[in-house]
C-alpha positions in Angstrom: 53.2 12.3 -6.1 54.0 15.5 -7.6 51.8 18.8 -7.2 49.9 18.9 -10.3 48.6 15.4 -9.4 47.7 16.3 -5.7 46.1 19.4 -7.9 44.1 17.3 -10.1 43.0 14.8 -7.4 41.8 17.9 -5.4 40.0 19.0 -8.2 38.6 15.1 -9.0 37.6 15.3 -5.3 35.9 18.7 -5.7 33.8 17.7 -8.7 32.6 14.8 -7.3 31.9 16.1 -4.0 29.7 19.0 -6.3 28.1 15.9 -8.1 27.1 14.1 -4.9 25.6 17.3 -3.5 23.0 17.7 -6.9 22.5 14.4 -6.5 21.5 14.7 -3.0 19.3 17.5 -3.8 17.7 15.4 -6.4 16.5 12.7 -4.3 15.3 15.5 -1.3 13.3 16.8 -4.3 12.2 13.4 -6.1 10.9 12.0 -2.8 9.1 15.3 -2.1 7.8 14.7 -5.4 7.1 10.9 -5.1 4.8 12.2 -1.5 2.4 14.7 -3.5 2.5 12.0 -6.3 1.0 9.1 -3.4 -1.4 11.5 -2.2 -2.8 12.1 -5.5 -3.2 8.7 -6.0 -4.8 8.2 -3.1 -7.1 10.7 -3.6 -7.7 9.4 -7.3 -8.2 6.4 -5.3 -11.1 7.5 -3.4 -12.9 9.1 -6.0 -13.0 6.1 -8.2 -14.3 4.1 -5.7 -16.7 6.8 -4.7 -17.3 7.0 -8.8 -17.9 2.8 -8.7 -20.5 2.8 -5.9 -22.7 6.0 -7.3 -22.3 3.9 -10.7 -23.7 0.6 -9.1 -26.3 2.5 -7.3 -27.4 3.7 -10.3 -27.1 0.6 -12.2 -29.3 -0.5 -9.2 -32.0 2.3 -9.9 -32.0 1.5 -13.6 -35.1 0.9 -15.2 -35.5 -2.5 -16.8 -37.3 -2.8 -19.8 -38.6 -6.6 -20.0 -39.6 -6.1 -16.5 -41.2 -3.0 -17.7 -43.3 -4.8 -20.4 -43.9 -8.0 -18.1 -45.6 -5.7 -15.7 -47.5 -3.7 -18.8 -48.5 -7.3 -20.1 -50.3 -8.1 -16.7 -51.8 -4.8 -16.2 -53.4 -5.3 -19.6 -54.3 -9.0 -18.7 -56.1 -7.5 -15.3 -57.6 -4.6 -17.2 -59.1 -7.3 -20.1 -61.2 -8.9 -17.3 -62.2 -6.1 -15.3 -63.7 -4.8 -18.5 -65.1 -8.4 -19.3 -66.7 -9.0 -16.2 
């Protein structure tokens, strides 16, 4: 092996020593990345569960209109023989 082929491996060596390194420094900052992205979630998480159970509350608290008019319908019926008696 001659010297400009020790020079070239060195430099082979070098650039991939450079590309390792970036890619080192791209997974620290992906994974830090991937953490802030899984507590976002979570937190999206919570609020749409906390968003499902105020909607089913509501749903709950929702007026119902053929129970509405049922209850109209026997108010009327009671009312018609109050008056008649």
């Amino acid at each position: 092996m001659d010297i400009r082929s020790l020079d070239a491996l060195d430099e082979k060596i070098g650039r991939l020593l450079r590309k390792l390194e970036s890619m080192q420094e791209d997974r620290a900052r992906l994974e830090r990345e991937i953490g802030e992205l899984a507590e976002r979630h979570a937190d999206a998480m919570k609020e749409l569960d906390s968003a499902r159970k105020r909607a089913a509350e509501l749903e709950e608290n929702q007026r119902d209109p053929g129970q509405e008019e049922l209850i109209r319908s026997k108010i009327a019926a009671l009312l018609s023989k109050l008056e008649a008696a």
